[in-house]
LUMLUMGU-971395 format. One record per residue (C-alpha): x, y, z. Coordinates in nm, 3 decimals. Example, Ala and Ser with C-alpha at 12.3 -4.5 7.8 and 13.67 -1.06 7.14 Angstrom:
REM residues 2
<x 1.230 | y -0.450 | z 0.780> $
<x 1.367 | y -0.106 | z 0.714> $
This chain:
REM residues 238
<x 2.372 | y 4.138 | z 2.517> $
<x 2.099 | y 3.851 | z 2.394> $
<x 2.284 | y 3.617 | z 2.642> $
<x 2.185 | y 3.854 | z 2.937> $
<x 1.810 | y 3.803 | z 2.837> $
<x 1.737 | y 3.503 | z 2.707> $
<x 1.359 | y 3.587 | z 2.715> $
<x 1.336 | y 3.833 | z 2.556> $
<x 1.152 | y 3.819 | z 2.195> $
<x 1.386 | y 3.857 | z 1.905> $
<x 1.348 | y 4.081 | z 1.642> $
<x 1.387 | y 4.011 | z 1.273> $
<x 1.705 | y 4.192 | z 1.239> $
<x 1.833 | y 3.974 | z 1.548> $
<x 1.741 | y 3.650 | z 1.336> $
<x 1.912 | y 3.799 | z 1.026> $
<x 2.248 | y 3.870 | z 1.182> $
<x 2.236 | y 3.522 | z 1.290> $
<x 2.171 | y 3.422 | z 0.951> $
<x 2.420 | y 3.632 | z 0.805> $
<x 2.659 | y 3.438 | z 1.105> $
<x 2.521 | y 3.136 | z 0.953> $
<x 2.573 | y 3.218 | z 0.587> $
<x 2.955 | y 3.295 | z 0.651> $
<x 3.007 | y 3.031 | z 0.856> $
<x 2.958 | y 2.724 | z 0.568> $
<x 3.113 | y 2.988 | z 0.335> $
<x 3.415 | y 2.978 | z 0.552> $
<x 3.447 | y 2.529 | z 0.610> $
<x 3.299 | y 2.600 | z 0.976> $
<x 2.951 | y 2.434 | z 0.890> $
<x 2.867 | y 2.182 | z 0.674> $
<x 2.552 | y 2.206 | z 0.458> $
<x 2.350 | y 1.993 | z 0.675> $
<x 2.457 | y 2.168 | z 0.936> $
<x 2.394 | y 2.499 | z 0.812> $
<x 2.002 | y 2.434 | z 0.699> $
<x 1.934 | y 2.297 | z 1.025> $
<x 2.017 | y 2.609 | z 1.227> $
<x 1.957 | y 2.849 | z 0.944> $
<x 1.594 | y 2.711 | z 0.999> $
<x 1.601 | y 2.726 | z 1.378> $
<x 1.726 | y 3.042 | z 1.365> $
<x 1.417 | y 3.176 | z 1.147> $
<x 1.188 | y 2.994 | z 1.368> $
<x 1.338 | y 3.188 | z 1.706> $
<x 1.085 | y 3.344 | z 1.881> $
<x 1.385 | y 3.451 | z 2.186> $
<x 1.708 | y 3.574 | z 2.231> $
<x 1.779 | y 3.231 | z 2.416> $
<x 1.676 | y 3.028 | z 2.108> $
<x 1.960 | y 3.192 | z 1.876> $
<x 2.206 | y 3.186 | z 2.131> $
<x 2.318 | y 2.859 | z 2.106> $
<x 2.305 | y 2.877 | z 1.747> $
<x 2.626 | y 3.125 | z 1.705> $
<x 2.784 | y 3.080 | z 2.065> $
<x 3.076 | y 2.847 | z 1.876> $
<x 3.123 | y 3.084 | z 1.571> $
<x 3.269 | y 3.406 | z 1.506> $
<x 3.099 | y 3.724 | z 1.411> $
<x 3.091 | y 3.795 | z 1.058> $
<x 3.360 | y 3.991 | z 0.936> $
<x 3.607 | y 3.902 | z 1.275> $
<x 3.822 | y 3.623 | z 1.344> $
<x 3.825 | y 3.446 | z 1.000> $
<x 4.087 | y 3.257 | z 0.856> $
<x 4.147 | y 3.414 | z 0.549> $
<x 4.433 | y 3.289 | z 0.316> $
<x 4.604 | y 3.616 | z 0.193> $
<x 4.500 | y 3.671 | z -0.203> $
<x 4.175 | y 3.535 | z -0.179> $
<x 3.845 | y 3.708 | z -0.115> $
<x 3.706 | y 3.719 | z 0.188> $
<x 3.376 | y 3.754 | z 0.052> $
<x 3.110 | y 3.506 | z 0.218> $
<x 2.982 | y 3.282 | z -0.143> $
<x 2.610 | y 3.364 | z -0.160> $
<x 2.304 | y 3.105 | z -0.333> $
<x 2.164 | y 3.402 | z -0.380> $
<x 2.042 | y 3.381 | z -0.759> $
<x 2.155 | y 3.593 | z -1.007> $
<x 1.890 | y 3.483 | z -1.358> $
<x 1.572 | y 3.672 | z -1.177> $
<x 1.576 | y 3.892 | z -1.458> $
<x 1.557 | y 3.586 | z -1.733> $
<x 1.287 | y 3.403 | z -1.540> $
<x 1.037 | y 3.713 | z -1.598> $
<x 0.826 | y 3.682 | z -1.865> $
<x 0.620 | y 3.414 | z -2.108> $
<x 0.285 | y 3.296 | z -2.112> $
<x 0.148 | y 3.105 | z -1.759> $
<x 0.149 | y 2.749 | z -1.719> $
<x -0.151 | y 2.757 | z -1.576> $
<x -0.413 | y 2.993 | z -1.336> $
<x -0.543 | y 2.813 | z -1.059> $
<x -0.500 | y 2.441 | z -0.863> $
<x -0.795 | y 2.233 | z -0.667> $
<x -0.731 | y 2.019 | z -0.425> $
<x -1.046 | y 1.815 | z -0.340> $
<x -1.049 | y 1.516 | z -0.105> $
<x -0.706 | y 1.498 | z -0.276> $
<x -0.366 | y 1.694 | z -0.358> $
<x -0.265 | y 1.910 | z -0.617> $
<x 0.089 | y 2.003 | z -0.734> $
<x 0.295 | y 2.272 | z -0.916> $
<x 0.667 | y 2.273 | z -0.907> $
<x 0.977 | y 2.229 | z -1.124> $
<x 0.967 | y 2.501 | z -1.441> $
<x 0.616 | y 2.611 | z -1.445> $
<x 0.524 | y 2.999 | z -1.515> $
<x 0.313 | y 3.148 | z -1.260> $
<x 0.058 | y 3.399 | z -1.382> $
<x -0.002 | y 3.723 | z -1.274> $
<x -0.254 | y 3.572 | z -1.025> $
<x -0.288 | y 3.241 | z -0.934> $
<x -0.574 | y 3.098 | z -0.708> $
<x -0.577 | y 2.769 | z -0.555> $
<x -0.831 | y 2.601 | z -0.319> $
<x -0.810 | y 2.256 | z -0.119> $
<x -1.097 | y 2.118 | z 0.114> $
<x -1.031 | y 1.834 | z 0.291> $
<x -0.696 | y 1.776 | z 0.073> $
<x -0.362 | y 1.905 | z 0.021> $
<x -0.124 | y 2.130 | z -0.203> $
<x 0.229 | y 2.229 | z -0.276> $
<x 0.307 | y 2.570 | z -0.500> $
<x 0.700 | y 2.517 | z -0.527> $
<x 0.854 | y 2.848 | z -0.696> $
<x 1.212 | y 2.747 | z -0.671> $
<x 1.230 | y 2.655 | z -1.004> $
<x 0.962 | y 2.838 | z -1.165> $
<x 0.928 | y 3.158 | z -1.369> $
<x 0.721 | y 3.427 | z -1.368> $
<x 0.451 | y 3.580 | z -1.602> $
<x 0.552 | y 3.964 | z -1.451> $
<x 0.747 | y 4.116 | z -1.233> $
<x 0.481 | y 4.126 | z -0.991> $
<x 0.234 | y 3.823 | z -0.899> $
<x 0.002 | y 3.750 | z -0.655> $
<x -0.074 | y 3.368 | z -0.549> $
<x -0.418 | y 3.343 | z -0.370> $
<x -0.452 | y 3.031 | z -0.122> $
<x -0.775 | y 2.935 | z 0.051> $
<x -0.764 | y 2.643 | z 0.266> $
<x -1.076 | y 2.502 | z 0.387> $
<x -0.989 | y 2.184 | z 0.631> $
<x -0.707 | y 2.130 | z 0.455> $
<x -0.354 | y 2.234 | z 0.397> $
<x -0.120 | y 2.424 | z 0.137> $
<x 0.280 | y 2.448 | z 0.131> $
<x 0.400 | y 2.758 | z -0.047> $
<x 0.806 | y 2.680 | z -0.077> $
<x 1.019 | y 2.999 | z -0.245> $
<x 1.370 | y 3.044 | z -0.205> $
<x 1.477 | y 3.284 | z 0.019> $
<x 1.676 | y 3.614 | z -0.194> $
<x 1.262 | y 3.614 | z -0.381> $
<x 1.071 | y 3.897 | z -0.265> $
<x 0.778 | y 3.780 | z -0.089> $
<x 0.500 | y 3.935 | z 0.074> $
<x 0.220 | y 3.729 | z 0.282> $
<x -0.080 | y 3.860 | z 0.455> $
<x -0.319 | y 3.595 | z 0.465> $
<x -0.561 | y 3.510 | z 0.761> $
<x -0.577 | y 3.206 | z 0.961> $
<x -0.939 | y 3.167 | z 1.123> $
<x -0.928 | y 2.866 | z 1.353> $
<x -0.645 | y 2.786 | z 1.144> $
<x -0.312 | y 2.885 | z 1.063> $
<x -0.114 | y 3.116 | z 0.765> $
<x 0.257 | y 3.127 | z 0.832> $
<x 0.557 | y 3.269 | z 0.754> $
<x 0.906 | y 3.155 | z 0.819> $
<x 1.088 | y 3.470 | z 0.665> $
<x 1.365 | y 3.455 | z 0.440> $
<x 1.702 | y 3.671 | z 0.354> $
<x 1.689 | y 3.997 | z 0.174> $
<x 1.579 | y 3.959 | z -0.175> $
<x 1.781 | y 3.976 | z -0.524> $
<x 1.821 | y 4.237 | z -0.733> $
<x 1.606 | y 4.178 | z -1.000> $
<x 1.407 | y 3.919 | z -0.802> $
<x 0.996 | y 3.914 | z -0.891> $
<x 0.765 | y 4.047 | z -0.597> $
<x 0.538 | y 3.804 | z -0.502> $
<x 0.225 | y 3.887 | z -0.274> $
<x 0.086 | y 3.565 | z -0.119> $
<x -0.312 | y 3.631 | z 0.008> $
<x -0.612 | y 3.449 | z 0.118> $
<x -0.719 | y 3.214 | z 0.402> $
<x -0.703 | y 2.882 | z 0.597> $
<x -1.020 | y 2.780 | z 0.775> $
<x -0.996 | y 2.478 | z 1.018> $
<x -0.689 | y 2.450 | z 0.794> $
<x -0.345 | y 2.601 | z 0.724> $
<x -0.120 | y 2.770 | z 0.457> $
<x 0.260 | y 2.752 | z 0.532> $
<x 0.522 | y 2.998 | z 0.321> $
<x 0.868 | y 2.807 | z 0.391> $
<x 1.198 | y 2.944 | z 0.245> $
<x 1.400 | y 2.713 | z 0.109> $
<x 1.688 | y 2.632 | z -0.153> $
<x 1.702 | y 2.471 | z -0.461> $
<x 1.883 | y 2.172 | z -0.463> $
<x 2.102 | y 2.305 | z -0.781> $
<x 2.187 | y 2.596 | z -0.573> $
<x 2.290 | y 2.409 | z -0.258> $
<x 2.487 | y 2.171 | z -0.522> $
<x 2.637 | y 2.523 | z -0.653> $
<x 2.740 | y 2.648 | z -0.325> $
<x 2.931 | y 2.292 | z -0.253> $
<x 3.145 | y 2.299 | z -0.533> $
<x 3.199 | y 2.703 | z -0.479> $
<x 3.294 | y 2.587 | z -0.109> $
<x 3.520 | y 2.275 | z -0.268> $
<x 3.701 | y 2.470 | z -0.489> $
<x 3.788 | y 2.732 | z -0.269> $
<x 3.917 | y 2.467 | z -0.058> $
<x 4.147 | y 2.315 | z -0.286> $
<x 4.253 | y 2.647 | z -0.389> $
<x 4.388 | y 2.753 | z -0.035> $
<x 4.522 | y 2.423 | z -0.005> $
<x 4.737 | y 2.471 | z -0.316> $
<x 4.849 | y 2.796 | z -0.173> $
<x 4.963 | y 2.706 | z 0.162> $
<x 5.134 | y 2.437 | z -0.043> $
<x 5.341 | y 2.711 | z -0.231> $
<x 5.378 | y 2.897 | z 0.092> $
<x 5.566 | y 2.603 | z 0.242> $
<x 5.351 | y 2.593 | z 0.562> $
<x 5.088 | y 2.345 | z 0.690> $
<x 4.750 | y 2.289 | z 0.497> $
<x 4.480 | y 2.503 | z 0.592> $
<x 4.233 | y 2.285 | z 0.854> $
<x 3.878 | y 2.322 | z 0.873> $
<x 3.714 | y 2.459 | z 1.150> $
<x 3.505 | y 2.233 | z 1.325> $
């Protein structure tokens, strides 16, 4: 059991069953969103079985215990995003970004090319793909950090592959859930001297809006049916 050896290094199926904990959880009232980024983040960042631990001990295995109201799905809702197949294709915003004794940008709808190079010395950058689209179905995003530092945010369901090189410097990767159907494959390279690249998986805030109302309407839907039912209103789990 992980609680029998709390140090012992997780594995990245470990941190994915907690995620998939996590991800049923807020699906099912137990979590709020706030909540549920904070230790869907921690759990990604585990390095030991006593580091997710804590994050699950108060909440049900997927799949067991859950308080389903009979007629409804029990199906966990997912952010994953369904329009990868739409955002493949058209001409690219742009190829490259410099960052020099400065910061450079790219986020909201922008295309990414089929390769895209960017460079910051003694400066900053942020490649944000949560919105964007993409020139093919496969790209490759090149980031070479000298004394400086880049922020690579994708959601999590995109396919992502990293395996650049930190040299007194860092290039990290948080991980992220299993990708889409459909989803682009993205292949992040390069390297961070005296510097650092960072891939973080995160959400759009339109999706995390999406899975709120998905989560408020089921709500009011269960409470209309224990209603009919003539017993008490469904309570959330706290």
């Amino acid at each position: 059991m992980m609680s029998e050896l709390p140090d012992m290094r997780a594995s990245d199926a470990e941190r994915e069953r907690v995620a998939e904990a996590l991800r049923e959880a807020v699906a099912e009232g137990r979590l709020d969103m706030e909540e549920f980024e904070q230790r869907l983040d921690a759990a990604y960042k585990a390095r030991t079985h006593g580091e997710l631990v804590p994050l699950v001990r108060d909440l049900p295995a997927p799949g067991t215990a859950s308080a389903v109201v009979p007629g409804a799905s029990s199906a966990p809702v997912s952010l994953a995003d369904a329009s990868w197949p739409e955002r493949i294709g058209g001409p690219p915003t742009s190829k490259g970004a410099v960052g020099v004794l400065g910061a450079f940008s790219r986020k909201g709808r922008w295309t990414v090319p089929r390769v895209f190079t960017a460079f910051c010395f003694w400066g900053g950058g942020e490649i944000d793909l949560r919105d964007a689209r993409f020139e093919d179905r496969e790209v490759v995003i090149r980031c070479f950090a000298l004394m400086g530092g880049m922020q690579v945010i994708a959601p999590p369901d995109l396919h992502v592959e990293v395996s650049g090189m930190g040299i007194m410097g860092g290039f990290g990767d948080r991980g992220g859930d299993v990708a889409a159907p459909g989803s682009p494959r993205v292949r992040i390279t390069g390297f961070a001297v005296w510097g650092g690249v960072g891939v973080e998986r995160k959400w759009a805030r339109a999706q995390r809006e999406r899975l709120r109302e998905e989560l408020r309407r089921e709500r009011l839907e269960g409470g209309s049916r224990d209603g009919l039912d003539g017993g008490e209103p469904r309570k959330r789990l706290e």
